[in-house]
VEXDO-522558 format. One record per residue (C-alpha): residue number from 1; z, x, y. Coordinates in nm, 3 decimals, always signed. Layout:
<recs>
<rec nr="NUM" Z="Z" X="X" Y="Y"/>
...
</recs>
This chain:
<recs>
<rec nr="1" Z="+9.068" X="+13.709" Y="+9.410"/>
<rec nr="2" Z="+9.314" X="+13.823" Y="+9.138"/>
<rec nr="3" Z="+9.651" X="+13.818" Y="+9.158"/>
<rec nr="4" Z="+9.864" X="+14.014" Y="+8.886"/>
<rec nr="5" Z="+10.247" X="+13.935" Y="+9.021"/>
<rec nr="6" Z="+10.450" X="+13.901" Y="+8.697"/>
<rec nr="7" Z="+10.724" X="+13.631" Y="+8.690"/>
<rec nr="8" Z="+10.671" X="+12.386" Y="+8.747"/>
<rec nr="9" Z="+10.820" X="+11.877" Y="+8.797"/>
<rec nr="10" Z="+10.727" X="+11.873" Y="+8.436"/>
<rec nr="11" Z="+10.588" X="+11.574" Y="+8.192"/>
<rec nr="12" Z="+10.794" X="+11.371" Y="+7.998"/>
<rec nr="13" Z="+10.656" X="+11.402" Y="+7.663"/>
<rec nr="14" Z="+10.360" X="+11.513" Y="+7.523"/>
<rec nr="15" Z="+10.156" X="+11.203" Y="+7.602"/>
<rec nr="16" Z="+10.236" X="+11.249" Y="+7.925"/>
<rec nr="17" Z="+10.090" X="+11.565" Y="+7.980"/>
<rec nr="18" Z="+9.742" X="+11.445" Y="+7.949"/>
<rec nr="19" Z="+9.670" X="+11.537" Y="+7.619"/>
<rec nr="20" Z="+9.294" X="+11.525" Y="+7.492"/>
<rec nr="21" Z="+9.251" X="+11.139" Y="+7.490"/>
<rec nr="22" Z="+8.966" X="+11.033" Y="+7.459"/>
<rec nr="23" Z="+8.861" X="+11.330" Y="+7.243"/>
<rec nr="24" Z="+8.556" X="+11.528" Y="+7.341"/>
<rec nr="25" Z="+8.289" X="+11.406" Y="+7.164"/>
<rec nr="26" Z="+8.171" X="+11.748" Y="+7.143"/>
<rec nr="27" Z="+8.140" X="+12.031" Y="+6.836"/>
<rec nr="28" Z="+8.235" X="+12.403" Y="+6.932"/>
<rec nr="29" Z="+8.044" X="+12.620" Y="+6.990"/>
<rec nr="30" Z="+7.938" X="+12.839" Y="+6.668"/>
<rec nr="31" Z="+8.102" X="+13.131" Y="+6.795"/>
<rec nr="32" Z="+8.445" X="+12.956" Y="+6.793"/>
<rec nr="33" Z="+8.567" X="+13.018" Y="+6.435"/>
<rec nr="34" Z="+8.929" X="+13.008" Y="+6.334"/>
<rec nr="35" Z="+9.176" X="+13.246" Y="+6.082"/>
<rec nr="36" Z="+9.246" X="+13.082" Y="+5.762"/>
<rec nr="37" Z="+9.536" X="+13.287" Y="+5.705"/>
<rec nr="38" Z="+9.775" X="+13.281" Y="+5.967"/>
<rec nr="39" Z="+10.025" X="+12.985" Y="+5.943"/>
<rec nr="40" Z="+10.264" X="+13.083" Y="+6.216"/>
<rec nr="41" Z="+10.344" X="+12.820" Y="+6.459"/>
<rec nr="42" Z="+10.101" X="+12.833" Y="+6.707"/>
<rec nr="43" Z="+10.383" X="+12.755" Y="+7.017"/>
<rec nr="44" Z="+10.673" X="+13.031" Y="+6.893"/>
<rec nr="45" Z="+10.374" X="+13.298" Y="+6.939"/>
<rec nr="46" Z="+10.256" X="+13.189" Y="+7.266"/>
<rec nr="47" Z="+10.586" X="+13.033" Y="+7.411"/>
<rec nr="48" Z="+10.731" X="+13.414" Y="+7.329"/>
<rec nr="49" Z="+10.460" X="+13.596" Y="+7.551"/>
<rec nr="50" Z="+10.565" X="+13.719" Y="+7.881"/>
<rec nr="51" Z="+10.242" X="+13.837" Y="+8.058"/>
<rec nr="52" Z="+9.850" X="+13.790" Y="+7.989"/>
<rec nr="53" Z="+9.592" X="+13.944" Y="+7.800"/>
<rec nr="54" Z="+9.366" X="+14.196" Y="+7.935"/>
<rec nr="55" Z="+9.037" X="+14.153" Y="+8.029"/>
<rec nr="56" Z="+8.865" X="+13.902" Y="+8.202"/>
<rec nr="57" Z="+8.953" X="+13.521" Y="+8.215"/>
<rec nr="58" Z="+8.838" X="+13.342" Y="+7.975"/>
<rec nr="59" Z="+8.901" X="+12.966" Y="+7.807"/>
<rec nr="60" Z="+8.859" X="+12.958" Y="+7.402"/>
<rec nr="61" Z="+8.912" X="+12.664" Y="+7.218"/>
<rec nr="62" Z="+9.003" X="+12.280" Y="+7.353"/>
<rec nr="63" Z="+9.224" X="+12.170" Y="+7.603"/>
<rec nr="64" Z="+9.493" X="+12.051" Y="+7.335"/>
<rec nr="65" Z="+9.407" X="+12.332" Y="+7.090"/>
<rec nr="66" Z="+9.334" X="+12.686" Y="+7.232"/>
<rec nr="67" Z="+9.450" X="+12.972" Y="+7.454"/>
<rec nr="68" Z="+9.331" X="+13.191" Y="+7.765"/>
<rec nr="69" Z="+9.234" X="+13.507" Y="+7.776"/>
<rec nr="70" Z="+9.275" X="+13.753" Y="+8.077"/>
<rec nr="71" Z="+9.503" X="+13.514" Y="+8.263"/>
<rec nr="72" Z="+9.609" X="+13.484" Y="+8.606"/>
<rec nr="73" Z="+9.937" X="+13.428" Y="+8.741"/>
<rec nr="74" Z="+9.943" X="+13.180" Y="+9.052"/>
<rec nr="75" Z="+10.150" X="+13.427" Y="+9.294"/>
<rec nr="76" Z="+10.547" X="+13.257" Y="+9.329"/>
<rec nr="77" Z="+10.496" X="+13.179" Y="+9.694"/>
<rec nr="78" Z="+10.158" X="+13.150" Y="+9.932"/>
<rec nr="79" Z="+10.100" X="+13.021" Y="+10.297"/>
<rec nr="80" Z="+10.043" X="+12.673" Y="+10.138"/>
<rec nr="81" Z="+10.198" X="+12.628" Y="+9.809"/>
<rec nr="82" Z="+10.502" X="+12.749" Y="+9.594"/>
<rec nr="83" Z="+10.517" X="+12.723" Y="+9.223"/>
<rec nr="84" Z="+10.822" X="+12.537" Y="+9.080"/>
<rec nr="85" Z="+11.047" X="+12.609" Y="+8.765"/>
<rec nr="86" Z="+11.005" X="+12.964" Y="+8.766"/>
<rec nr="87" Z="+11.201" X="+12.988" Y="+8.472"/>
<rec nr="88" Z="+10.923" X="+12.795" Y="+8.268"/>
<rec nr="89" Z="+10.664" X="+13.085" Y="+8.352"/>
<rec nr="90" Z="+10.376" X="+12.845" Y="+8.311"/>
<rec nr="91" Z="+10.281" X="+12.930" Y="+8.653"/>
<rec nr="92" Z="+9.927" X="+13.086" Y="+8.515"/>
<rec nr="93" Z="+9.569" X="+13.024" Y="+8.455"/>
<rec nr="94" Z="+9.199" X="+13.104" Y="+8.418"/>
<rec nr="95" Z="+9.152" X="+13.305" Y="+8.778"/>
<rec nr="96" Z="+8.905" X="+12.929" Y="+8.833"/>
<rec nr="97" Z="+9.227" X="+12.703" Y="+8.803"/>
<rec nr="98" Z="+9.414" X="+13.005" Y="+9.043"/>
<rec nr="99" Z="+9.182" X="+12.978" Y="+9.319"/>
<rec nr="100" Z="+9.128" X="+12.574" Y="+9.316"/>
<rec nr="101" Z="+9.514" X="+12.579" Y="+9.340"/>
<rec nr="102" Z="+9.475" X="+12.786" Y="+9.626"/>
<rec nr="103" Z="+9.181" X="+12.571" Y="+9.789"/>
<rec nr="104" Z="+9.373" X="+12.262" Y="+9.717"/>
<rec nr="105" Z="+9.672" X="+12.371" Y="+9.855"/>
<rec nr="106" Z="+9.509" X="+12.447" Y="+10.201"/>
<rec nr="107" Z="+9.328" X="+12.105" Y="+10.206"/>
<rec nr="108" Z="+9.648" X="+11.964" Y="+10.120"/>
<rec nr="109" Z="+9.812" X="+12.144" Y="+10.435"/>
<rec nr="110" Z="+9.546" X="+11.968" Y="+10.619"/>
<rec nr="111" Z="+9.728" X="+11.643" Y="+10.595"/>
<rec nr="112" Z="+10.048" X="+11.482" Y="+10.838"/>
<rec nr="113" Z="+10.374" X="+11.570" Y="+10.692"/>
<rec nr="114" Z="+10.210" X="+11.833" Y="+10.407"/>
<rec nr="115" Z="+10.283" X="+12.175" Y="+10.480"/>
<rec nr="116" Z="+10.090" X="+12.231" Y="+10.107"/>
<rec nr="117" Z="+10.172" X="+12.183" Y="+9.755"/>
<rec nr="118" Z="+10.485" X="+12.223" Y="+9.529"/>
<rec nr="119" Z="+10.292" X="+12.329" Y="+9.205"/>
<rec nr="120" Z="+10.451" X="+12.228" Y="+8.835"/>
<rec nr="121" Z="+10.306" X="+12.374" Y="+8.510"/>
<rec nr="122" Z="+9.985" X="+12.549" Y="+8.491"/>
<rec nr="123" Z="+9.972" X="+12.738" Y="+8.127"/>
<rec nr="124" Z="+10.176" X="+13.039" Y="+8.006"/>
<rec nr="125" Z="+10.069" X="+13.369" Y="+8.037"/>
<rec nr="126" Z="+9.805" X="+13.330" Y="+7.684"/>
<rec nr="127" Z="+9.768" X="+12.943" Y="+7.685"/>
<rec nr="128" Z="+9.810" X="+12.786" Y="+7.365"/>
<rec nr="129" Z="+10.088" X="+12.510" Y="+7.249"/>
<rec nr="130" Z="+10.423" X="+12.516" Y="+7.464"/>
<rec nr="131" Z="+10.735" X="+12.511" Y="+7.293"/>
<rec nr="132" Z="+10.813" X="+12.222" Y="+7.468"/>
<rec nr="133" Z="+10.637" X="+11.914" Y="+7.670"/>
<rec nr="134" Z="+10.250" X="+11.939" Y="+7.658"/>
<rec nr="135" Z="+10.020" X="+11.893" Y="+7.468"/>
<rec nr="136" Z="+9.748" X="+12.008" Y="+7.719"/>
<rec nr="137" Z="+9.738" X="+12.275" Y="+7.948"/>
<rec nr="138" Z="+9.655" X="+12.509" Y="+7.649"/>
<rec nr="139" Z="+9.330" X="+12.726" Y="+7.776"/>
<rec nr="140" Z="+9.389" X="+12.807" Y="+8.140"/>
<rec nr="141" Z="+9.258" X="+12.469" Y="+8.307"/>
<rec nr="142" Z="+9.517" X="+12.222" Y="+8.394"/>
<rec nr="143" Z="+9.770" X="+12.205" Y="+8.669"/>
<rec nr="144" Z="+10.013" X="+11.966" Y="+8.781"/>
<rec nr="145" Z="+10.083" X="+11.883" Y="+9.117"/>
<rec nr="146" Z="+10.408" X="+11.722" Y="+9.242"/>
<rec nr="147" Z="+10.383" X="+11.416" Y="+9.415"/>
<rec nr="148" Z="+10.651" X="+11.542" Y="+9.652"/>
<rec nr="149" Z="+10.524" X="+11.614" Y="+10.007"/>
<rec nr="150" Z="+10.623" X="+11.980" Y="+10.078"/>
<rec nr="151" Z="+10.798" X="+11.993" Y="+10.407"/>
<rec nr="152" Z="+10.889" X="+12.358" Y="+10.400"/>
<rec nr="153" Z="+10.774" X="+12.651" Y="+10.143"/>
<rec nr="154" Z="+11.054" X="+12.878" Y="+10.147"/>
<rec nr="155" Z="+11.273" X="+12.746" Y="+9.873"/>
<rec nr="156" Z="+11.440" X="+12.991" Y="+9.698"/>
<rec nr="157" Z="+11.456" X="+13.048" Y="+9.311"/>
<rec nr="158" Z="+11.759" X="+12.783" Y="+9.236"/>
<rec nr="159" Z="+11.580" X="+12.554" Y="+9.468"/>
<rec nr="160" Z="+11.301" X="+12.553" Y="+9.286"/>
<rec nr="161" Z="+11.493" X="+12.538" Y="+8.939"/>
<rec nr="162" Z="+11.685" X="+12.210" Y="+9.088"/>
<rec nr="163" Z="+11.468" X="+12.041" Y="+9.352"/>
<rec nr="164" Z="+11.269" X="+11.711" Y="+9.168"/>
<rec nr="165" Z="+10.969" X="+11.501" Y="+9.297"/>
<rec nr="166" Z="+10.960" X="+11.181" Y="+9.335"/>
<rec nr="167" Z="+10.814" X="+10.889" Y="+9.166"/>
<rec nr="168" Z="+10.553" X="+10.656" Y="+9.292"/>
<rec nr="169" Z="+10.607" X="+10.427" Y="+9.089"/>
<rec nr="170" Z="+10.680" X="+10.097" Y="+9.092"/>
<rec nr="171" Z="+10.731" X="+9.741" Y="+8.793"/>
<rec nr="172" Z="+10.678" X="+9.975" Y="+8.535"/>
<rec nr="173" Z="+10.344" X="+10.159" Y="+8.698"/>
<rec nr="174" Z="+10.150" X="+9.852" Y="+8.743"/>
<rec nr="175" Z="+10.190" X="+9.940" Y="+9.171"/>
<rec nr="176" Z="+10.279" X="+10.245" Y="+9.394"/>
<rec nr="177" Z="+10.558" X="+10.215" Y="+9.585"/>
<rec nr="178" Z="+10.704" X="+10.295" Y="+9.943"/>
<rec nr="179" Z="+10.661" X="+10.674" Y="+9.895"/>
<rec nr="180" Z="+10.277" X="+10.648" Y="+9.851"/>
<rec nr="181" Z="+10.105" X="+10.742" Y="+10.168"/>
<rec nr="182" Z="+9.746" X="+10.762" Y="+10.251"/>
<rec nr="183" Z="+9.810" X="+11.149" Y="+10.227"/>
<rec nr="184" Z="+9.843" X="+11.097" Y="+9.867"/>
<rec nr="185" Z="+9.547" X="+10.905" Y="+9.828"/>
<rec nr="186" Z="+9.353" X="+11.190" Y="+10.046"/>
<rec nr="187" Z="+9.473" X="+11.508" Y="+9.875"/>
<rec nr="188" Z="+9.411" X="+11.345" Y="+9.520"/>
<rec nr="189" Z="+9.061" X="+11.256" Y="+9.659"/>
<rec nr="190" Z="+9.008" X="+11.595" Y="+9.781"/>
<rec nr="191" Z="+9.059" X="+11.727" Y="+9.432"/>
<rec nr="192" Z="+8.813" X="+11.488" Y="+9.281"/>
<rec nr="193" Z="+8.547" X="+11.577" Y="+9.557"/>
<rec nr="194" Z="+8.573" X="+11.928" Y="+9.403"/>
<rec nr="195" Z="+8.278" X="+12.002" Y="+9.147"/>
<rec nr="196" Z="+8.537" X="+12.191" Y="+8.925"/>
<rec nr="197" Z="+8.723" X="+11.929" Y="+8.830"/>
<rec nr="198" Z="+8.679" X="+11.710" Y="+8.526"/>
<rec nr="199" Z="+8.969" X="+11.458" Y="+8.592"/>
<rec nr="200" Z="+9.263" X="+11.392" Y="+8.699"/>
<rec nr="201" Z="+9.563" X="+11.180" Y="+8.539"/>
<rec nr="202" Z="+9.762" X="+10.953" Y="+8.766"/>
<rec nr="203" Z="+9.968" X="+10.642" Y="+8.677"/>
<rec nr="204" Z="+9.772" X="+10.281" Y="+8.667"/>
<rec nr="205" Z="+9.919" X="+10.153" Y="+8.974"/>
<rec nr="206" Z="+9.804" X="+10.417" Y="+9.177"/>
<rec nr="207" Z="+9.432" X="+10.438" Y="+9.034"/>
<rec nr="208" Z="+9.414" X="+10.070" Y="+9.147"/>
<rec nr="209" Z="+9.569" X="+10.163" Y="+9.490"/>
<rec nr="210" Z="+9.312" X="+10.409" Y="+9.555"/>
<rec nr="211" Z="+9.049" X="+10.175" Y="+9.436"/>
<rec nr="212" Z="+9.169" X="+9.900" Y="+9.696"/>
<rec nr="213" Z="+9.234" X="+10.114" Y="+9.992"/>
<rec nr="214" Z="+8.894" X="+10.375" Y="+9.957"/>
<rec nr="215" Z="+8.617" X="+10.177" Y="+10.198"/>
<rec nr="216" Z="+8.353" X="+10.535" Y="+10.179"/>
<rec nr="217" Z="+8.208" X="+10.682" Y="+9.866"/>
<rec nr="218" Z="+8.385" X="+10.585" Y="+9.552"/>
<rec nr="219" Z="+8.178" X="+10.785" Y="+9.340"/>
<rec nr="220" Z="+8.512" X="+11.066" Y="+9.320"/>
<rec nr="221" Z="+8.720" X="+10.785" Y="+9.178"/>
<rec nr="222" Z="+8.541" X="+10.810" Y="+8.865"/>
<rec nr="223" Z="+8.726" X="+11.107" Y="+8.781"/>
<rec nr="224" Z="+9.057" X="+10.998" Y="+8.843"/>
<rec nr="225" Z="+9.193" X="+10.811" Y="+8.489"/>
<rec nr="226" Z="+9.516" X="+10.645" Y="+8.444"/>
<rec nr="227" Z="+9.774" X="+10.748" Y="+8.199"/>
<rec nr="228" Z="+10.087" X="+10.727" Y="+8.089"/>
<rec nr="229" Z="+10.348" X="+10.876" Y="+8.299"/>
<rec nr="230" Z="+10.201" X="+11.072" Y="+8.601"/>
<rec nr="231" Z="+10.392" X="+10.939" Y="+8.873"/>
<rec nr="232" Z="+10.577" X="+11.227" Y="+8.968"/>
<rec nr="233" Z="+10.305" X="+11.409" Y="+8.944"/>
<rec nr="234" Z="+9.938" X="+11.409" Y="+8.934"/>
<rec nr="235" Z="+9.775" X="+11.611" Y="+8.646"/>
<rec nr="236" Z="+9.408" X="+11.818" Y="+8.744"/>
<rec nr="237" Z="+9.214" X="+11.928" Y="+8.461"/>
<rec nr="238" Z="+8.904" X="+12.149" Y="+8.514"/>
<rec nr="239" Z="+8.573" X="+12.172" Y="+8.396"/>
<rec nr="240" Z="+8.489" X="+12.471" Y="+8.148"/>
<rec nr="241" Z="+8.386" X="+12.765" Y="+8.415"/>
<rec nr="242" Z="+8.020" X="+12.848" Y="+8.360"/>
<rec nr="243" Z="+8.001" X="+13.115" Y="+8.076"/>
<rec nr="244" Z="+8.291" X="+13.068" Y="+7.878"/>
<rec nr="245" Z="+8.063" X="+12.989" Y="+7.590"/>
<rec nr="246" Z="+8.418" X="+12.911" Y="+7.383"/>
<rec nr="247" Z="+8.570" X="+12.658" Y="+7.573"/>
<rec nr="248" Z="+8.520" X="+12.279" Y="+7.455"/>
<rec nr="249" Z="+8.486" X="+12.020" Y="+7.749"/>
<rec nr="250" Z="+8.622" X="+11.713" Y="+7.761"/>
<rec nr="251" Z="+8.361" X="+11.414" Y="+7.716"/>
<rec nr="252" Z="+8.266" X="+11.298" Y="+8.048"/>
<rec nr="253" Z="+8.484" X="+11.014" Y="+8.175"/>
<rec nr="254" Z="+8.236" X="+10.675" Y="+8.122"/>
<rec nr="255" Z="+7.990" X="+10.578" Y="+8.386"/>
<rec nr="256" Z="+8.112" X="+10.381" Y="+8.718"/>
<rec nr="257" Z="+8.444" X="+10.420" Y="+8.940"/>
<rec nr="258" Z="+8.681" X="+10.342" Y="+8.659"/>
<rec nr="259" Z="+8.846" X="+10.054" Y="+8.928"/>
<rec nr="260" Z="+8.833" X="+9.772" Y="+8.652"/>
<rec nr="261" Z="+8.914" X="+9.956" Y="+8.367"/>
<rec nr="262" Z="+9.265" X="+10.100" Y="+8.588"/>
<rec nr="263" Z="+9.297" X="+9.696" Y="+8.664"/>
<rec nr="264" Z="+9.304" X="+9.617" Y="+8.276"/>
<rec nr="265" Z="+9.536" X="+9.895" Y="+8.224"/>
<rec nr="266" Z="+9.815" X="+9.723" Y="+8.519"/>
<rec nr="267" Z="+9.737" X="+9.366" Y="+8.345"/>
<rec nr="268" Z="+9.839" X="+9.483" Y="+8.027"/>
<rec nr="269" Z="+10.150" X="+9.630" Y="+8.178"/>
<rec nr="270" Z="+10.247" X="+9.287" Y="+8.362"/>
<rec nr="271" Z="+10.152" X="+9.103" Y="+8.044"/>
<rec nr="272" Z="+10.173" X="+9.319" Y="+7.723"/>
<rec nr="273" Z="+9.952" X="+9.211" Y="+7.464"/>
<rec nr="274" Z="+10.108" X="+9.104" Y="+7.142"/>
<rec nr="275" Z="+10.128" X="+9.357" Y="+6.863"/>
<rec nr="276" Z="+9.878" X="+9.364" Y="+6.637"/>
<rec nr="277" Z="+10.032" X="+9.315" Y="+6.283"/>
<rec nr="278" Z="+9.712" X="+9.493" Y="+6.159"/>
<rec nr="279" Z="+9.737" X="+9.825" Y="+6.262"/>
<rec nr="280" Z="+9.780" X="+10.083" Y="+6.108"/>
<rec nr="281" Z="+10.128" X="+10.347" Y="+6.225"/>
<rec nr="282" Z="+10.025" X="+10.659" Y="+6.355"/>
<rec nr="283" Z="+10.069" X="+10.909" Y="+6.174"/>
<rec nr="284" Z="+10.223" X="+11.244" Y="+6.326"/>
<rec nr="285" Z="+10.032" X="+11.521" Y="+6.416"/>
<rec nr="286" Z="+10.082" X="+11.841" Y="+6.215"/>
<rec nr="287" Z="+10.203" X="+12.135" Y="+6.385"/>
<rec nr="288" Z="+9.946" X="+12.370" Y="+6.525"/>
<rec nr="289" Z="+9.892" X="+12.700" Y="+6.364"/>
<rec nr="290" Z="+9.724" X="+13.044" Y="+6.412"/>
<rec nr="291" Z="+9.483" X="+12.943" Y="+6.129"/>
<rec nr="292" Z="+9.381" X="+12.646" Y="+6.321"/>
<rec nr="293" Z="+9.364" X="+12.813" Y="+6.682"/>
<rec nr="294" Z="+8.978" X="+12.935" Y="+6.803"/>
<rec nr="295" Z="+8.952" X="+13.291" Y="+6.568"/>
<rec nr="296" Z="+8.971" X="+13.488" Y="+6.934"/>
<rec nr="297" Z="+9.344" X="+13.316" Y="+7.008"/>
<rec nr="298" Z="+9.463" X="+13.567" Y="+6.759"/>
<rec nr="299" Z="+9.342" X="+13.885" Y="+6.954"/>
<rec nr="300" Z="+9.475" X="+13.740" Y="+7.291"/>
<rec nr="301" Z="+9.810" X="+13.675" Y="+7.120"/>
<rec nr="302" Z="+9.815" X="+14.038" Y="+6.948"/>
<rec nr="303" Z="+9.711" X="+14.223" Y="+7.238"/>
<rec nr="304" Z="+9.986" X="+14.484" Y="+7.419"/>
</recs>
């Protein structure tokens, strides 16, 4: 279905947003060409758009480095979910990442002490780089979902604007902490059982929590990765939908559950490896710009 109402706890960084780490391995396609031309920042055009392209959804470019065309917006308020920060107007998506909101949300009801889901930032209304926080959530496929157990969905606007989640978190991310319930473990497992998703970002601590309390098939926990952050919320990224010949997957997450590769990640945060006087400083990123957008992010950000 497709929903065209006009107008979310939000990462802490860019890193935290589940940016494109580890890169896809994979080229674009050849029809994805890029401007030359353009050198406007890419996130003061699509941070100043209000509503979506026309026509039909579809993802061009990366997760970190695209846009979306034909957008939907996830509607303010359903029977099992509300969108949060109105104000950010990020509540929108490929019609795909609208409807496994939805499904997720209903699941999610399923559960003790869940009426649903309190939904954070999907993408603006044309994708591409956000003026502020991620890095991600660029063409249309990623969603956050707050950690906080929805125990009635009739909060108004300023509720929305001031409510927070709640962290689940505990020594730094290394464990989860009183908050975490089983219903957390079962409505993040519900959205790795779903063959749309690609992955999904949670903090260390509760990757290995799942790991140690899941005694049926463990194959879902292969999708679920730890990263930075995520402990007021867990991140969902999506697959590319079948005939969006422009969008750029992700590389598969590495064979197996991903249990002893979360454990190395909570060792490291008990006991920190020393620095390594060898390596090299990162060097920052340049600014996205038209020019270096997919060629088609142009027309979706020009369109009236």
């Amino acid at each position: 279905m497709r929903f065209v109402w006009f107008g979310l706890a939000v990462c802490a960084g860019l890193a935290a947003c589940g940016g494109d780490r580890p890169r896809s391995t994979a080229t674009a396609p050849a029809s994805v060409t890029v401007s030359s031309s353009d050198h406007r920042p890419a996130k003061s055009v699509f941070g100043a758009q209000s509503g979506p392209s026309g026509g039909a959804s579809e993802s061009f470019g990366s997760y970190a480095k695209g846009c979306v065309g034909g957008a939907v917006q996830l509607p303010e308020t359903g029977a099992t979910w509300q969108a949060m920060r109105l104000s950010r107007n990020r509540n929108w998506g490929h019609e795909t990442l609208v409807d496994f909101v939805q499904d997720l949300s209903r699941k999610a009801a399923q559960q003790p002490g869940w009426a649903g889901l309190y939904v954070g930032d999907m993408s603006q209304p044309r994708g591409g780089p956000m003026l502020s926080g991620h890095a991600s959530h660029q063409i249309g496929l990623d969603a956050d979902i707050w950690m906080l157990p929805p125990n009635r969905l009739d909060l108004s606007r300023t509720e929305r604007e001031n409510l927070s989640s709640i962290s689940m978190r505990r020594a730094g991310g290394a464990y989860v902490n009183s908050d975490w319930t089983p219903q957390h473990h079962n409505v993040i497992k519900a959205a790795a059982q779903d063959p749309r998703v690609a992955r999904i970002f949670v903090f260390p601590g509760a990757k290995v929590q799942m790991c140690n309390d899941e005694k049926g098939d463990r194959s879902w926990l292969n999708k679920v990765r730890p990263w930075w952050g995520h402990h007021y919320h867990f991140h969902v990224r999506l697959n590319c939908p079948k005939g969006d010949n422009t969008c750029v997957d992700q590389a598969p997450p590495p064979a197996g559950d991903g249990c002893a590769d979360a454990q190395t990640w909570v060792d490291n945060i008990l006991n920190p490896p020393p620095p390594n006087p060898n390596a090299t400083p990162s060097k920052p990123k340049p600014p996205i710009t038209m020019a270096t957008l997919p060629a088609q992010c142009s027309s979706v950000a020009s369109q009236h």
